[in-house]
CHARMM internal coordinates of N, CA and C (Angstrom, degrees):
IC EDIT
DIST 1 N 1 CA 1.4527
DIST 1 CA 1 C 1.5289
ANGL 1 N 1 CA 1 C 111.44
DIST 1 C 2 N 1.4339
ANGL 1 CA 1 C 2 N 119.18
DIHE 1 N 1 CA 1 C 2 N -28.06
DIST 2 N 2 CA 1.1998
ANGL 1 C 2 N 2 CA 111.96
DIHE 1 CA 1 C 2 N 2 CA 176.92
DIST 2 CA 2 C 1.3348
ANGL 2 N 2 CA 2 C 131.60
DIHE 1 C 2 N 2 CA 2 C -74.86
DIST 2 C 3 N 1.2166
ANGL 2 CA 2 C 3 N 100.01
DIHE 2 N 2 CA 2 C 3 N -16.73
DIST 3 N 3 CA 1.7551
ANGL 2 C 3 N 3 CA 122.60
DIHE 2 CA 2 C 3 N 3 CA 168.85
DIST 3 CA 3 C 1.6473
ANGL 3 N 3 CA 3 C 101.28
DIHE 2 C 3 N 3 CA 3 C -58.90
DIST 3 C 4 N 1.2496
ANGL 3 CA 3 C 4 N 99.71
DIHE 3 N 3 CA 3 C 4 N -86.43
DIST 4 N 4 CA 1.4494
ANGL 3 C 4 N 4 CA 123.87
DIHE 3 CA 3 C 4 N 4 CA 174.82
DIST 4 CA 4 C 1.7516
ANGL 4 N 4 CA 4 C 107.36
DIHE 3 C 4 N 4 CA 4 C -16.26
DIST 4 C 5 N 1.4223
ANGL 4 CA 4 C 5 N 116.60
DIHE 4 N 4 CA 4 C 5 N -46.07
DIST 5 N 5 CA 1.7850
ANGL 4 C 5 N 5 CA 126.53
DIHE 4 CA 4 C 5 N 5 CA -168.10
DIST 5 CA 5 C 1.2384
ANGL 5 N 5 CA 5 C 89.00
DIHE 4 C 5 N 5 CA 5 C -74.50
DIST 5 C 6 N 1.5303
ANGL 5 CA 5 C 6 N 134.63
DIHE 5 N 5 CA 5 C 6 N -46.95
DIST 6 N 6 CA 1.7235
ANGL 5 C 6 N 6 CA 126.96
DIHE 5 CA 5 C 6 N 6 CA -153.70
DIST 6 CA 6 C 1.4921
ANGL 6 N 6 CA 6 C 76.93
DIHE 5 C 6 N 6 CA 6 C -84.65
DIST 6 C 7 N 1.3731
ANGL 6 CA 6 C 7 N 137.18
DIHE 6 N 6 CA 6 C 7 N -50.49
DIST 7 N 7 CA 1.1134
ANGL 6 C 7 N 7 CA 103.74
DIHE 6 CA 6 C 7 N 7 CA -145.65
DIST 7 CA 7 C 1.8664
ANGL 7 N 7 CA 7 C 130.37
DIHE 6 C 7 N 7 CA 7 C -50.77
DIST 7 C 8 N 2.1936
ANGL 7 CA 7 C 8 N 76.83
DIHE 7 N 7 CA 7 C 8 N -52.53
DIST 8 N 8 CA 1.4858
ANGL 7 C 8 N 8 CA 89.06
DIHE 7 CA 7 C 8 N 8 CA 179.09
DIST 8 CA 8 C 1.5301
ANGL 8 N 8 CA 8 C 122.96
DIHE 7 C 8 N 8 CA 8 C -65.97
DIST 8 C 9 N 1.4312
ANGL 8 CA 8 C 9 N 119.40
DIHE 8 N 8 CA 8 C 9 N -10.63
DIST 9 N 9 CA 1.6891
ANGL 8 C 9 N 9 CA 123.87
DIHE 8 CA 8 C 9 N 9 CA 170.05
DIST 9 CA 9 C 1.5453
ANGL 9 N 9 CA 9 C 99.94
DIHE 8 C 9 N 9 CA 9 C -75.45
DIST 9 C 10 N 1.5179
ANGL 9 CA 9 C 10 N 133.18
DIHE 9 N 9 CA 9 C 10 N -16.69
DIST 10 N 10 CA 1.3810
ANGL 9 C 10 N 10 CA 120.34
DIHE 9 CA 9 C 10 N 10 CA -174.17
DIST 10 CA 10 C 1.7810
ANGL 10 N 10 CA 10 C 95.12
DIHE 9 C 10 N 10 CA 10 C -86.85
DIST 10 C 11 N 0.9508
ANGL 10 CA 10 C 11 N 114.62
DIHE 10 N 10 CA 10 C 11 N -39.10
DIST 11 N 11 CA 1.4658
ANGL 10 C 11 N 11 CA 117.83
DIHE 10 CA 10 C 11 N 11 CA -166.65
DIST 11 CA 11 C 1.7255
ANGL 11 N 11 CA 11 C 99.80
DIHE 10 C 11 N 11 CA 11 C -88.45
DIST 11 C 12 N 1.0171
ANGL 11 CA 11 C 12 N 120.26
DIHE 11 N 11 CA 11 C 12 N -9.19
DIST 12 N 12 CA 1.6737
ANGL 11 C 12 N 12 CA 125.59
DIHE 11 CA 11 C 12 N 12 CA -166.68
DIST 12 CA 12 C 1.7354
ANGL 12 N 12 CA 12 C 87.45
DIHE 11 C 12 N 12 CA 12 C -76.40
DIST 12 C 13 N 1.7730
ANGL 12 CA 12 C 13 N 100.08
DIHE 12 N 12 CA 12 C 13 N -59.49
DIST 13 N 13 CA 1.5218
ANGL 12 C 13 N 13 CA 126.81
DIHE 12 CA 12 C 13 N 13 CA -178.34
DIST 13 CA 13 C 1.7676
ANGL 13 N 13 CA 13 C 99.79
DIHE 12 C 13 N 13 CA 13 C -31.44
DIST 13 C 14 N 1.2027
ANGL 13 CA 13 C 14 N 106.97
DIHE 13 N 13 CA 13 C 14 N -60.80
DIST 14 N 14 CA 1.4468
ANGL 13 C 14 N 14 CA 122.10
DIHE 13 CA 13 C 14 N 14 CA -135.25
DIST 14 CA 14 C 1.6517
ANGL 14 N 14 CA 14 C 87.28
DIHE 13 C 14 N 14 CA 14 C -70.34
DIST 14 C 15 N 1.4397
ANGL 14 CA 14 C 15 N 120.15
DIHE 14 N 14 CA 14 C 15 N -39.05
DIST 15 N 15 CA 1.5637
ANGL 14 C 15 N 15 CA 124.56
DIHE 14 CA 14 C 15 N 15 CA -139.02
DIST 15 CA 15 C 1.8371
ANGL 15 N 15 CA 15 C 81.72
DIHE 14 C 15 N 15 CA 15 C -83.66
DIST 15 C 16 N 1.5405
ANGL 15 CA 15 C 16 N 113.66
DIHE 15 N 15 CA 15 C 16 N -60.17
DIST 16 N 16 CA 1.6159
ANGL 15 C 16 N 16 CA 124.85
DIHE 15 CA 15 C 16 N 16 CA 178.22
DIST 16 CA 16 C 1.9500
ANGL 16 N 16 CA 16 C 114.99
DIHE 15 C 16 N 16 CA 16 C -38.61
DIST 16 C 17 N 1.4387
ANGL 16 CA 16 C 17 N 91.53
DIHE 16 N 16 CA 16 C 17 N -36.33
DIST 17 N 17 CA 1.7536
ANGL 16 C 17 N 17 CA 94.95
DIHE 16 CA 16 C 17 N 17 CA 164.86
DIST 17 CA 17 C 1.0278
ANGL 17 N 17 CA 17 C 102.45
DIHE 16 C 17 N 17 CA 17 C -88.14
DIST 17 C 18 N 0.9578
ANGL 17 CA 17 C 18 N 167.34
DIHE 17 N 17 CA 17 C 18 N -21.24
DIST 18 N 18 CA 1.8316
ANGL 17 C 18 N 18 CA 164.06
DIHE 17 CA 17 C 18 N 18 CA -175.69
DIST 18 CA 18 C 1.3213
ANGL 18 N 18 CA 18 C 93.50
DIHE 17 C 18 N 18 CA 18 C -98.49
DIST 18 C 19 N 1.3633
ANGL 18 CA 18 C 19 N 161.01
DIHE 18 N 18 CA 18 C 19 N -44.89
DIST 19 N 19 CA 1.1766
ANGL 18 C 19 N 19 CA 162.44
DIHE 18 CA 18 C 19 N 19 CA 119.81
DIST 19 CA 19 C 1.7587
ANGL 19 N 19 CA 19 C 112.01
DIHE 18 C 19 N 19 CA 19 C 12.73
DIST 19 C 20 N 1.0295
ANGL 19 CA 19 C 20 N 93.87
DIHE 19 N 19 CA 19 C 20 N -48.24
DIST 20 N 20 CA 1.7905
ANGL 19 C 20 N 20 CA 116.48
DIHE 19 CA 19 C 20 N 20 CA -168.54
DIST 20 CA 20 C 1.5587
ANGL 20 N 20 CA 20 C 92.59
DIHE 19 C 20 N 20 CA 20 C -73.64
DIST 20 C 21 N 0.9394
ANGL 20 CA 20 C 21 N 111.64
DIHE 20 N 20 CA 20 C 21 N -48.96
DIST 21 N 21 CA 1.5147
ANGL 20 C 21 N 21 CA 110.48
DIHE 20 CA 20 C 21 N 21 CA -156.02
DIST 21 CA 21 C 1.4985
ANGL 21 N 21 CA 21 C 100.88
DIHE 20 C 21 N 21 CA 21 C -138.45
DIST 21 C 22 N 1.2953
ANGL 21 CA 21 C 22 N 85.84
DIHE 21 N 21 CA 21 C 22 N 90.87
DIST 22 N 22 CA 1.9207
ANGL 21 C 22 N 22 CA 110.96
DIHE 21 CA 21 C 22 N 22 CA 178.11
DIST 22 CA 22 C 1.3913
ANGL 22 N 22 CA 22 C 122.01
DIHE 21 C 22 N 22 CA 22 C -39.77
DIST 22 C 23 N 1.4568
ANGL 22 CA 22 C 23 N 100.32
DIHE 22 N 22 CA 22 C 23 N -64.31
DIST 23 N 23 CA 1.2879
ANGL 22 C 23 N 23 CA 106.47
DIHE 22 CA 22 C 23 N 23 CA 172.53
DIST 23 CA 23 C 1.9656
ANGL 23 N 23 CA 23 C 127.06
DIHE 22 C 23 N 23 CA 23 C -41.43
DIST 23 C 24 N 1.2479
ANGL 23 CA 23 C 24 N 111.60
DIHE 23 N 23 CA 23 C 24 N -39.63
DIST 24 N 24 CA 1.2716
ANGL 23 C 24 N 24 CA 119.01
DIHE 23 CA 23 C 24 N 24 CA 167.41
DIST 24 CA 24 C 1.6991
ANGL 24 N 24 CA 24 C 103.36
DIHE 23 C 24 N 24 CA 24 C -70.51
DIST 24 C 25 N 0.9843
ANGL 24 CA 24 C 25 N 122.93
DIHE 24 N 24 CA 24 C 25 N -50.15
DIST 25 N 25 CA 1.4124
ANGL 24 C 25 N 25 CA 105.54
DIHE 24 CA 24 C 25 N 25 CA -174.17
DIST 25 CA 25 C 1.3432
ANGL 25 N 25 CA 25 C 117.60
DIHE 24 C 25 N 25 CA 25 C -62.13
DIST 25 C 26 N 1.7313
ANGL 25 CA 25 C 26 N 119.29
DIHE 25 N 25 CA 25 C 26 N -29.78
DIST 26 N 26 CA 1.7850
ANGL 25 C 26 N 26 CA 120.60
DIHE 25 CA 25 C 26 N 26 CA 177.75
DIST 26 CA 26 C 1.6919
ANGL 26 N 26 CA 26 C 90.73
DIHE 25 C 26 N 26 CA 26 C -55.10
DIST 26 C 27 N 1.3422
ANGL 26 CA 26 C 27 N 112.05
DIHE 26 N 26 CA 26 C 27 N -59.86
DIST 27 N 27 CA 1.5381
ANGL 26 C 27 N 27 CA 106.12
DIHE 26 CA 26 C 27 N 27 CA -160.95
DIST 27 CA 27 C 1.1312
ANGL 27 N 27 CA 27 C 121.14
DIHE 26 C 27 N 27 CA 27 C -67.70
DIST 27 C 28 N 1.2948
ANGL 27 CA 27 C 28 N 134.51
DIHE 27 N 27 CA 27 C 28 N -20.85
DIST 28 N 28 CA 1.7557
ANGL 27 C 28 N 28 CA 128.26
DIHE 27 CA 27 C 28 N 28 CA 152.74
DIST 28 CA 28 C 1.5351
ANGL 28 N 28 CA 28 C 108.80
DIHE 27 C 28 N 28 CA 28 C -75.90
DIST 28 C 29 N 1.1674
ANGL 28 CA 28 C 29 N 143.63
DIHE 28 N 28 CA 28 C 29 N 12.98
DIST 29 N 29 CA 1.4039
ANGL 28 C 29 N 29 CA 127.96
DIHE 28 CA 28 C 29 N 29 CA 173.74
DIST 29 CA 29 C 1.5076
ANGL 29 N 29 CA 29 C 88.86
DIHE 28 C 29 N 29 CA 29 C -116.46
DIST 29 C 30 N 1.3732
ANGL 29 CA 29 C 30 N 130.06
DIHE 29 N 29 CA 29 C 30 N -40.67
DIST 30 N 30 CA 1.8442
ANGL 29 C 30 N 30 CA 112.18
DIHE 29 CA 29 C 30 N 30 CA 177.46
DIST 30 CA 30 C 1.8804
ANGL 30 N 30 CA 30 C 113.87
DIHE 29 C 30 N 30 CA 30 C -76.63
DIST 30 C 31 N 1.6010
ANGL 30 CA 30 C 31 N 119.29
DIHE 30 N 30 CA 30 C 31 N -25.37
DIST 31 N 31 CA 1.1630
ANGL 30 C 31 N 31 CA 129.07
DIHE 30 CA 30 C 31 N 31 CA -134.10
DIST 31 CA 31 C 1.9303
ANGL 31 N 31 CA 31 C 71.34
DIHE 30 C 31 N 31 CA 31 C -87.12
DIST 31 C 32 N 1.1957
ANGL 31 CA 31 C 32 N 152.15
DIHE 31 N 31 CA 31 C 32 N -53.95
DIST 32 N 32 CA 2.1201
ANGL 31 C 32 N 32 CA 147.59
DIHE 31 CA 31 C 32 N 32 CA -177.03
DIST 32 CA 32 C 1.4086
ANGL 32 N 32 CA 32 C 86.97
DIHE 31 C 32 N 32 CA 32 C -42.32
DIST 32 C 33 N 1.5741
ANGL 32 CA 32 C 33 N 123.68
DIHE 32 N 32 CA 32 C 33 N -64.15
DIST 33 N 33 CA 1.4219
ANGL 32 C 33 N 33 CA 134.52
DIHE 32 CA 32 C 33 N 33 CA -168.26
DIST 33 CA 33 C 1.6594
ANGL 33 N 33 CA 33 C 109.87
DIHE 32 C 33 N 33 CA 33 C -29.67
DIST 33 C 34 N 1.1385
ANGL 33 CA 33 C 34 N 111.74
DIHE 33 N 33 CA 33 C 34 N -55.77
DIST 34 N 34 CA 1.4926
ANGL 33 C 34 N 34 CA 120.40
DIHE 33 CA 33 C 34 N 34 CA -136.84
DIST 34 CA 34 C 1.4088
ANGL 34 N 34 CA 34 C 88.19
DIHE 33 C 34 N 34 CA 34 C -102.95
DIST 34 C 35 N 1.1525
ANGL 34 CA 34 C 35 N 112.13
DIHE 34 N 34 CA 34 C 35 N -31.87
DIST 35 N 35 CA 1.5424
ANGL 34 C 35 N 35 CA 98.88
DIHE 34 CA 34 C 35 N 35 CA 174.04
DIST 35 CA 35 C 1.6450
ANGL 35 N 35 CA 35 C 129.37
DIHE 34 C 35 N 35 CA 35 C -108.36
DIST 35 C 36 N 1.0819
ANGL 35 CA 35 C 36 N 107.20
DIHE 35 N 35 CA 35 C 36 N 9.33
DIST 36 N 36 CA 1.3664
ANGL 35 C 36 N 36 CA 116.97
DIHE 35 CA 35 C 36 N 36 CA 155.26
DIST 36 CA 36 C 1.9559
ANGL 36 N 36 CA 36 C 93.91
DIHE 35 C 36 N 36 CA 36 C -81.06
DIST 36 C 37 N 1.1807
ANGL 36 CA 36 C 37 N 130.96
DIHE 36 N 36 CA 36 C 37 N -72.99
DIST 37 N 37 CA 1.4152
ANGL 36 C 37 N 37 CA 136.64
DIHE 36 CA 36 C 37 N 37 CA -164.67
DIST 37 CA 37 C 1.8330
ANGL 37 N 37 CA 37 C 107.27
DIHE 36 C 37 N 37 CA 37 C -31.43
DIST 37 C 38 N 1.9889
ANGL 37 CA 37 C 38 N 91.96
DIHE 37 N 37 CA 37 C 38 N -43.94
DIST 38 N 38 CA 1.9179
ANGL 37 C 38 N 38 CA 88.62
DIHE 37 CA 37 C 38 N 38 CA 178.55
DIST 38 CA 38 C 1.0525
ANGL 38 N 38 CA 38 C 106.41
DIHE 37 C 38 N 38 CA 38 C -69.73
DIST 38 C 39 N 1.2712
ANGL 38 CA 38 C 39 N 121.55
DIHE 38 N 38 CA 38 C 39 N -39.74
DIST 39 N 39 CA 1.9912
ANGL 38 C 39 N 39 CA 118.66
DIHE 38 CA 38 C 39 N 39 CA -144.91
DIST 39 CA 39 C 1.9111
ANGL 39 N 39 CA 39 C 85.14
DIHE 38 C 39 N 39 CA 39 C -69.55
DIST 39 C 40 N 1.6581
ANGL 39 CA 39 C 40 N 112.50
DIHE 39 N 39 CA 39 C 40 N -52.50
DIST 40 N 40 CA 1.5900
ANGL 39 C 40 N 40 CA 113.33
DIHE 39 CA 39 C 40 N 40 CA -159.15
DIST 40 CA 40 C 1.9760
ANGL 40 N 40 CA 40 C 93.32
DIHE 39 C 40 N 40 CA 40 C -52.70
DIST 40 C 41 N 1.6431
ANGL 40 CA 40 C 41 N 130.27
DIHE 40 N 40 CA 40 C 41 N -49.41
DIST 41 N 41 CA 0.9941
ANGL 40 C 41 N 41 CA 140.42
DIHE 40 CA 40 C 41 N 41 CA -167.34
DIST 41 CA 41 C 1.5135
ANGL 41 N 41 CA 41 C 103.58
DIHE 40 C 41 N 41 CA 41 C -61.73
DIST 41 C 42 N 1.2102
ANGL 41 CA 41 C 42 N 121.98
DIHE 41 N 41 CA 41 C 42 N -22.98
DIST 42 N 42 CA 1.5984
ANGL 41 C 42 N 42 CA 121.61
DIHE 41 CA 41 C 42 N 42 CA -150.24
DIST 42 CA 42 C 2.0711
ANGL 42 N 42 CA 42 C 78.72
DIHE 41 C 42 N 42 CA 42 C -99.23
DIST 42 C 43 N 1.2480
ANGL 42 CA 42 C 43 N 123.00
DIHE 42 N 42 CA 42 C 43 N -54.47
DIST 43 N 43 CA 1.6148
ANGL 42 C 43 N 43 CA 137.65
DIHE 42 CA 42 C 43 N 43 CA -123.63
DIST 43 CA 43 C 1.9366
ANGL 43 N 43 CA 43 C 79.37
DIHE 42 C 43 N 43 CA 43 C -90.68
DIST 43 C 44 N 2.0257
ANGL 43 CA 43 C 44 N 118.50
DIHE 43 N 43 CA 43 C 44 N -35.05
DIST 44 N 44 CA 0.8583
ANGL 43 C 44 N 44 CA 107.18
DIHE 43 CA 43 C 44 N 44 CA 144.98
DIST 44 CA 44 C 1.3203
ANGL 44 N 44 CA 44 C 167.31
DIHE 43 C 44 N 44 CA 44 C -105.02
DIST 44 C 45 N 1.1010
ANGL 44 CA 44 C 45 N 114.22
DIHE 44 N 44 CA 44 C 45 N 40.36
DIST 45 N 45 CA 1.5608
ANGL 44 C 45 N 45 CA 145.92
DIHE 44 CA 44 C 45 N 45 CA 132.97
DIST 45 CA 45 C 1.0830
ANGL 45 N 45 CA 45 C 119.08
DIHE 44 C 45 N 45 CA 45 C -45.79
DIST 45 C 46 N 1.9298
ANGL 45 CA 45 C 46 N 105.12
DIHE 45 N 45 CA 45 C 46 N -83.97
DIST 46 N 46 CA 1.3274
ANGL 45 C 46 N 46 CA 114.95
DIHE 45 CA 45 C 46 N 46 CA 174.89
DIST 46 CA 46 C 1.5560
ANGL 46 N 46 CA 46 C 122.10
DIHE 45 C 46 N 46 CA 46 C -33.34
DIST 46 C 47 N 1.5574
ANGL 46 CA 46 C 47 N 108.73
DIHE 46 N 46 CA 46 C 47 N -77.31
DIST 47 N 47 CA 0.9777
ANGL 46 C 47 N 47 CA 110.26
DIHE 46 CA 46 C 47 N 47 CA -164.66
DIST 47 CA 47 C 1.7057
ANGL 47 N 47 CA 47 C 131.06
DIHE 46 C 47 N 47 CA 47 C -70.36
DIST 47 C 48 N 1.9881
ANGL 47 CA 47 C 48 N 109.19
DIHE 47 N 47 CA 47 C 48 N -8.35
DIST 48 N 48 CA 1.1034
ANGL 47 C 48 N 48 CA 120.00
DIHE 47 CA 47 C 48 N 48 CA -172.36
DIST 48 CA 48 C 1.8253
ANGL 48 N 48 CA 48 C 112.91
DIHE 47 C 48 N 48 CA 48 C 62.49
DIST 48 C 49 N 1.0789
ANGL 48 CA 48 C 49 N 105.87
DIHE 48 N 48 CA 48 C 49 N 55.77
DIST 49 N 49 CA 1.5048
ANGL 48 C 49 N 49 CA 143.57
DIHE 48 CA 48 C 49 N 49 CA 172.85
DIST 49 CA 49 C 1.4603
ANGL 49 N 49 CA 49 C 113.96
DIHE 48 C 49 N 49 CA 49 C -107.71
DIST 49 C 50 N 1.3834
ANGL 49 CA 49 C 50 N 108.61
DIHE 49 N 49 CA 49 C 50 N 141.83
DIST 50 N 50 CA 1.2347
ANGL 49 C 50 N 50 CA 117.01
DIHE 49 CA 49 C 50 N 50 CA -169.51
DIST 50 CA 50 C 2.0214
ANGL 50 N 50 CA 50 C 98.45
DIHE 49 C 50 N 50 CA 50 C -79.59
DIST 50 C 51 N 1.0029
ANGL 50 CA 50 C 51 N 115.80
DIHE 50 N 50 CA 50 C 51 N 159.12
DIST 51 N 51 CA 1.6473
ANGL 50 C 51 N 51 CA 99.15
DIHE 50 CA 50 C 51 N 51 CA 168.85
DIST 51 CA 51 C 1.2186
ANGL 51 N 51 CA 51 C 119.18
DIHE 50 C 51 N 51 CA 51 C -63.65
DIST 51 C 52 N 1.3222
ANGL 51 CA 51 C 52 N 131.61
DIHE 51 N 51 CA 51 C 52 N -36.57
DIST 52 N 52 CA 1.1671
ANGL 51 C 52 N 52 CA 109.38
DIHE 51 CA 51 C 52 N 52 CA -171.37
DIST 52 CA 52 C 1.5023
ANGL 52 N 52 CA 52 C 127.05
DIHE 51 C 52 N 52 CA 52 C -77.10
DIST 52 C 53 N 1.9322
ANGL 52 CA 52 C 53 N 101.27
DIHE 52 N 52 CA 52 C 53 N -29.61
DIST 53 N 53 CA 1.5371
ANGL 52 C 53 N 53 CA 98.02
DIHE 52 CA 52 C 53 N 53 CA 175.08
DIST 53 CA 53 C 1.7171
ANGL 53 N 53 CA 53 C 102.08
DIHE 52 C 53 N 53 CA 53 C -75.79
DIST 53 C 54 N 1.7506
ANGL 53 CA 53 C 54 N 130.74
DIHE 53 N 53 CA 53 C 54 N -30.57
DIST 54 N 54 CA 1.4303
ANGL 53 C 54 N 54 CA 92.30
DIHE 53 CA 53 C 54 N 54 CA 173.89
DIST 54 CA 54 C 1.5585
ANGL 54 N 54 CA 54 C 120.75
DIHE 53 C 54 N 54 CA 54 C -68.27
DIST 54 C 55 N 1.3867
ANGL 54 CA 54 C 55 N 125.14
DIHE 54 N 54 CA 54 C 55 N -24.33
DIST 55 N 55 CA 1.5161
ANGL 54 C 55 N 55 CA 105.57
DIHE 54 CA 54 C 55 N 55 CA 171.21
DIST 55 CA 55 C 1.8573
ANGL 55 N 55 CA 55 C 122.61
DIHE 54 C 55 N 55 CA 55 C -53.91
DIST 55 C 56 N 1.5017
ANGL 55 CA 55 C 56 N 102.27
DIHE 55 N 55 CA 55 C 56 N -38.95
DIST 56 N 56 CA 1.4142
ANGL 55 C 56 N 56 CA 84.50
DIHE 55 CA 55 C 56 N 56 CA 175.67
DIST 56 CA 56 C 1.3977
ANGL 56 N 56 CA 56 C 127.52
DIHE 55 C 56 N 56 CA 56 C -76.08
DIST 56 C 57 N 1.6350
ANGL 56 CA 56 C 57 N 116.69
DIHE 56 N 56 CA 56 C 57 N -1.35
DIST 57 N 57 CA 1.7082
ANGL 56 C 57 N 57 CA 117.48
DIHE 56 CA 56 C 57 N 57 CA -173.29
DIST 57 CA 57 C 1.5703
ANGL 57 N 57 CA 57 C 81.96
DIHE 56 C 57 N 57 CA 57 C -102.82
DIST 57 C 58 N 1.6206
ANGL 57 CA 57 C 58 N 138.97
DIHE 57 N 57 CA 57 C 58 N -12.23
DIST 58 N 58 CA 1.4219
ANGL 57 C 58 N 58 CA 119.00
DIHE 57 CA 57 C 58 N 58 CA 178.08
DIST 58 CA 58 C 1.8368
ANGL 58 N 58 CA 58 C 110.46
DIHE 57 C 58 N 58 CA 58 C -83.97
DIST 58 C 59 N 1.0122
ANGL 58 CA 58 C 59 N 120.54
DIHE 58 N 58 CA 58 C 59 N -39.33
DIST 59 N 59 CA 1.0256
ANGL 58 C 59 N 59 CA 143.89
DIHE 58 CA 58 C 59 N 59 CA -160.97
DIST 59 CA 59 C 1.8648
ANGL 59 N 59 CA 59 C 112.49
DIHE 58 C 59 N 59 CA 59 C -43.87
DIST 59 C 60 N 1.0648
ANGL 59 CA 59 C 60 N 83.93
DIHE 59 N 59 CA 59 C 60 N -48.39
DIST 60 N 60 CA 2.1735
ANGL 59 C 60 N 60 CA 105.13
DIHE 59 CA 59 C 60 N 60 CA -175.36
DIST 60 CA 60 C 1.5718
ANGL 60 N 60 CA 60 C 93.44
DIHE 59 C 60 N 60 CA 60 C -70.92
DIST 60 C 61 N 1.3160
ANGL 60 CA 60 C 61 N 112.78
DIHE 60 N 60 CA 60 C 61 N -43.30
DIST 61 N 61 CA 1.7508
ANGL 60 C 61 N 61 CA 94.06
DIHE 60 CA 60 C 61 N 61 CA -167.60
DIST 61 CA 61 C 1.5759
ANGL 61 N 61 CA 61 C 103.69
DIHE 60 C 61 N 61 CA 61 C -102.82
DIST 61 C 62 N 1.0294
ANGL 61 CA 61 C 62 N 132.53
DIHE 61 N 61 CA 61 C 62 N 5.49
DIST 62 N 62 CA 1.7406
ANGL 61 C 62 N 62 CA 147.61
DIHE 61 CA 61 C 62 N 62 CA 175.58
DIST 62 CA 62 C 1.5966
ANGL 62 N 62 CA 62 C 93.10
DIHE 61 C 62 N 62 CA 62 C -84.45
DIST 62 C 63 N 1.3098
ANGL 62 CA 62 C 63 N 129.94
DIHE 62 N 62 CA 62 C 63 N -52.98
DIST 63 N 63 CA 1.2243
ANGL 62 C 63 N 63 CA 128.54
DIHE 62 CA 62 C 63 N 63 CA -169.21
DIST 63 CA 63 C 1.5591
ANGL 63 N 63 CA 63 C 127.14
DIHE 62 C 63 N 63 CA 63 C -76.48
DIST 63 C 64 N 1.6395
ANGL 63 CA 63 C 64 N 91.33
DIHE 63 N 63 CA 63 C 64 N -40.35
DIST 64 N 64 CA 1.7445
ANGL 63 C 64 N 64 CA 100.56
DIHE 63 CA 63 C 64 N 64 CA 172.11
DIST 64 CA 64 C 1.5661
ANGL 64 N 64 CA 64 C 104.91
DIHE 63 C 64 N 64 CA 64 C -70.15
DIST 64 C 65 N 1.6258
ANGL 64 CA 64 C 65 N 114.94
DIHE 64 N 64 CA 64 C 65 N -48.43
DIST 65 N 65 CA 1.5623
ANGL 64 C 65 N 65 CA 110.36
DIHE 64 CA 64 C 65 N 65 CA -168.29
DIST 65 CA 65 C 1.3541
ANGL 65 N 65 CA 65 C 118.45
DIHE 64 C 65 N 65 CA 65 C -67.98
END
COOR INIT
IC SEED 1 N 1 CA 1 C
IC BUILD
C-alpha cells in the first residue's frame, strides 16, 4: 500500500503541474493518440495489413514505448 500512496501523489503531482499549464497537458493527452494512429498507419503499409489488425499488433509497443 505504500507503493500504491507515492505512486498516485507522484502522478497526482504531475497532473496539478500539467493542470497549471494547459498547453502541456493538450499535448500529452493528443501526443499516445497520434502516434499510435501513425505507427498502426505506417505498420499497415509496411506490412500489407488490414488497419485494424495493424492497429492492434501497433498498439502494445506504441503504448509501452
Amino acid at each position: 500500500m505504500k507503493y500504491w500512496r507515492e505512486t498516485c501523489a507522484v502522478a497526482q503531482r504531475i497532473l496539478i503541474e500539467l493542470w497549471r499549464r494547459q498547453r502541456s497537458l493538450l499535448f500529452w493527452s493528443i501526443f499516445p493518440i497520434t502516434v499510435l494512429f501513425l505507427n498502426g498507419l505506417i505498420m499497415a503499409e509496411q506490412a500489407q495489413l488490414s488497419t485494424a489488425e495493424a492497429f492492434e499488433r501497433a498498439a502494445p509497443t506504441t503504448l509501452v514505448g
